[in-house]
C-alpha positions as CSV (number, residue, x, y, z in Angstrom):
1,X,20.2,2.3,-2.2
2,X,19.1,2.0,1.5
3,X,20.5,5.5,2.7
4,X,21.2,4.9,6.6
5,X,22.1,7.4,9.3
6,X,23.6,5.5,12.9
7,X,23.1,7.9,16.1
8,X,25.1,5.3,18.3
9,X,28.3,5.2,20.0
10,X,31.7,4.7,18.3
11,X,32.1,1.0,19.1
12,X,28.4,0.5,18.2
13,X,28.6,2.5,14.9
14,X,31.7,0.5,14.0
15,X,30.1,-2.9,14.2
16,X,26.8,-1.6,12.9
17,X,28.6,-0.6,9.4
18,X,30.2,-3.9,9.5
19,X,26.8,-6.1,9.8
20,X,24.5,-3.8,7.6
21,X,27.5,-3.8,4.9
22,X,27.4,-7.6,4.7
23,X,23.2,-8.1,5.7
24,X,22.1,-5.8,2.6
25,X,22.8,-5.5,-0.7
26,X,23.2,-1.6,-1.2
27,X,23.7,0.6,1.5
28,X,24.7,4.1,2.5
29,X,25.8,5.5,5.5
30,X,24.9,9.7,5.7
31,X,25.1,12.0,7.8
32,X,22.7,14.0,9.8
33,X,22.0,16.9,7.9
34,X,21.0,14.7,4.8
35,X,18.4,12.9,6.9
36,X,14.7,12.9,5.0
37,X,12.0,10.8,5.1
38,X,13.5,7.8,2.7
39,X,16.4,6.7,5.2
40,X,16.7,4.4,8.1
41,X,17.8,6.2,11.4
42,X,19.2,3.5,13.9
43,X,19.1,5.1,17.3
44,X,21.2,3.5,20.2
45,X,19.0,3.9,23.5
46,X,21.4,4.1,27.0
47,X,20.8,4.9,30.0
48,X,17.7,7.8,28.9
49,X,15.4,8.0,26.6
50,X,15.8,12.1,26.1
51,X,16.0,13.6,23.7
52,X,14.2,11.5,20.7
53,X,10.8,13.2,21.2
54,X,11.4,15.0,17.5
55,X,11.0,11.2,15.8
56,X,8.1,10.7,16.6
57,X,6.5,10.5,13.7
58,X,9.2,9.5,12.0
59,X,8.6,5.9,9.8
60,X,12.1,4.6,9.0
61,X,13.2,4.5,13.1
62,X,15.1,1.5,14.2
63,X,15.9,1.4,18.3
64,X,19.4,-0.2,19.4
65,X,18.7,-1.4,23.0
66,X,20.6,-3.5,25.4
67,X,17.8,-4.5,27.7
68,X,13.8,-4.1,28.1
69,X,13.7,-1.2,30.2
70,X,11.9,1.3,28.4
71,X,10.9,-0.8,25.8
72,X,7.5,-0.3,26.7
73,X,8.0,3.8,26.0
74,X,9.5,3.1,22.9
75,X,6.8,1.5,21.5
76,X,5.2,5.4,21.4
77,X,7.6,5.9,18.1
78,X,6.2,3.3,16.1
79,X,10.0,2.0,15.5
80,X,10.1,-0.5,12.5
81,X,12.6,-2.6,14.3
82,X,14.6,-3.3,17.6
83,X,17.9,-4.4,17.6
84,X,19.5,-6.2,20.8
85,X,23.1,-5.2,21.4
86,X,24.1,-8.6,22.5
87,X,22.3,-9.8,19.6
88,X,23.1,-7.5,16.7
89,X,24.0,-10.2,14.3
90,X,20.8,-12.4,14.6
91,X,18.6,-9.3,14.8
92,X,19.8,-7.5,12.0
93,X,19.3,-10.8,9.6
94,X,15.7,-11.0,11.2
95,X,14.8,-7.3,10.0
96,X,17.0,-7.1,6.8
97,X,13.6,-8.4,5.0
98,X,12.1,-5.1,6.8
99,X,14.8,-2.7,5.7
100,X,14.4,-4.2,2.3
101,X,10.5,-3.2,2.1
102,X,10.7,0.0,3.8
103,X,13.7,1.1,1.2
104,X,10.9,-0.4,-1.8
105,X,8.0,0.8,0.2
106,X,9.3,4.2,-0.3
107,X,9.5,4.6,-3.5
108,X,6.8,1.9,-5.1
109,X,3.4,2.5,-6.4
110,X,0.5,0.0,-6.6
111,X,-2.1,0.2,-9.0
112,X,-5.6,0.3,-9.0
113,X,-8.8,-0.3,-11.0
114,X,-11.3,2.4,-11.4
115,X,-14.1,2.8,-14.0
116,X,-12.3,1.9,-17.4
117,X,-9.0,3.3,-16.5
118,X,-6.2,2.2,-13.9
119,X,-5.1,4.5,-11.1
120,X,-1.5,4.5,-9.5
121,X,-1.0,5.4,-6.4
122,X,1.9,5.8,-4.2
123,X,2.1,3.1,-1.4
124,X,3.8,4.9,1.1
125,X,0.9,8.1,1.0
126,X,-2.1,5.5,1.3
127,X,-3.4,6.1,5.2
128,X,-5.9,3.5,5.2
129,X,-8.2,1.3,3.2
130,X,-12.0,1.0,3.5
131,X,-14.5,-1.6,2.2
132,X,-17.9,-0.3,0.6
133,X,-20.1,-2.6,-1.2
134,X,-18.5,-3.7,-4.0
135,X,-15.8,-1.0,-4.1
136,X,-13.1,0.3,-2.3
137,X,-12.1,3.5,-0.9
138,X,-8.3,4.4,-0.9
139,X,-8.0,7.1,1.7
140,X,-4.3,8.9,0.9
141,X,-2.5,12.0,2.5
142,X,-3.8,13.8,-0.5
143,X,-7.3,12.8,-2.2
144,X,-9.9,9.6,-1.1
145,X,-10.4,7.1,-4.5
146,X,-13.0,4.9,-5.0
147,X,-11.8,1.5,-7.1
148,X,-12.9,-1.9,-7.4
149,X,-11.1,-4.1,-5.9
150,X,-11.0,-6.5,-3.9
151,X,-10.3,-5.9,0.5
152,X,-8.6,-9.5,0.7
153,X,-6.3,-9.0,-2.5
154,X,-5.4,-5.7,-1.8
155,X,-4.0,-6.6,1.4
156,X,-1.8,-9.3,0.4
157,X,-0.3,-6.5,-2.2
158,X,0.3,-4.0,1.0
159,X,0.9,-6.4,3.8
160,X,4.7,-6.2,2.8
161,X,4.8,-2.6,3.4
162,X,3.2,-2.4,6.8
163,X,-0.3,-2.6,6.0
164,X,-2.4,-4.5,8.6
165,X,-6.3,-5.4,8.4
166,X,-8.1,-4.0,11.9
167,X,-11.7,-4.9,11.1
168,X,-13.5,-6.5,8.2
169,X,-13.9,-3.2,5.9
170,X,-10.3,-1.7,6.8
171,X,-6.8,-2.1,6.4
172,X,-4.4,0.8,7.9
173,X,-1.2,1.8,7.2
174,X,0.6,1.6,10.6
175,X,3.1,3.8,9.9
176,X,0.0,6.4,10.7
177,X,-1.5,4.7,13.6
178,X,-0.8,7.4,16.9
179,X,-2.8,5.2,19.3
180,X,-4.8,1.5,19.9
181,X,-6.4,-0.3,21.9
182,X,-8.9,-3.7,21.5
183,X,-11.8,-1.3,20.0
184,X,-10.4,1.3,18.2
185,X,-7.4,2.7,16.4
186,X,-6.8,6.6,16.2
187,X,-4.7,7.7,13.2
188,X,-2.3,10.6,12.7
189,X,-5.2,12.4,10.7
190,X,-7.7,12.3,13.2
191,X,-10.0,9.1,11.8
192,X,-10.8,6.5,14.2
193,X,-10.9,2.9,12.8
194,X,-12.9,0.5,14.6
195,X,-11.2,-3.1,15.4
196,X,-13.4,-6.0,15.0
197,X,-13.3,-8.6,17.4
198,X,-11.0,-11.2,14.9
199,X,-8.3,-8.8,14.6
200,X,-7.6,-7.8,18.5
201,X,-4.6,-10.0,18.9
202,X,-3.4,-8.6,15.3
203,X,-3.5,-4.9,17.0
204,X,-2.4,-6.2,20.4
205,X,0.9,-7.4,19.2
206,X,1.6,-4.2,17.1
């Protein structure tokens, strides 16, 4: 169940329900005091951009927007989606496949080979992925593990989930990327992740 919380105006929540009720298969509308970090919160953006400095950080934001004006401030938030009032239907078919991950995302594990036994770990805590020798090391919000596996393979697993690769040795969950540019990536942690010259146009159209 994709649990979904609409901070819009009347008319907008209205047709919103409408769409999402016949775009996904399971959905719930909540409201705001049930908000957590496994629901989708679809934020219509007006004249101001005011007070939406608490989501931040938050990975599950979609923006409602009826022109480009501060699209370029928005962009701060990491949203997993825009959606164009005068183009609600054709917009919310193009992310549906996005809700769909972020709702499995959540909640899915991927599994990994280390030594003689198999480690699971949850996708949505892995903060990024680095390449050593013939191993790899899966950096998480909780503990670094060392596996072997391959980079290539591995991110065709976590591309569906918003995994990008930034550089030959790393792949980063952009859901904790706080800033870019062409040679570097800062995370939410701190870590600084270098971008090799193949993958600048992958990080410039984040």
């Amino acid at each position: 169940m994709l649990k979904v919380l609409l901070v819009c105006q009347k008319e907008s929540n209205e047709m919103l329900k409408s769409l999402l009720k016949n775009s996904l298969e399971t959905v719930e509308f909540i409201d705001e005091e049930m908000v957590d970090n496994n629901c989708i919160i679809i934020k219509e953006i007006d004249d101001n951009i005011d007070g939406i400095s608490n989501l931040v950080n938050y990975q599950g934001l979609v923006f409602m927007v009826s022109d480009g004006k501060y699209m370029f401030e928005l962009l701060e938030y990491k949203p997993l989606a825009f959606i164009r009032k005068d183009h609600l239907q054709e917009d919310i078919d193009f992310i549906r496949g996005q809700l769909e991950y972020f709702k499995q995302g959540l909640e899915s594990y991927i599994d990994f080979k280390s030594s003689y036994q198999t480690v699971r770990m949850k996708i949505n805590n892995i903060v990024y992925i680095e390449s050593f020798a013939h191993y790899l090391i899966i950096h998480s919000k909780s503990a670094n593990v060392r596996v072997r596996e391959k980079l290539s393979t591995t991110l065709d697993k976590l591309k569906p989930y918003g995994f990008i690769q930034a550089h030959k040795s790393y792949i980063v969950n952009k859901h904790y990327l706080k800033q870019k540019n062409n040679r570097e990536l800062k995370l939410e942690n701190g870590i600084t992740i270098p971008v090799g010259k193949k993958f600048q146009q992958v990080i410039k159209d984040l």
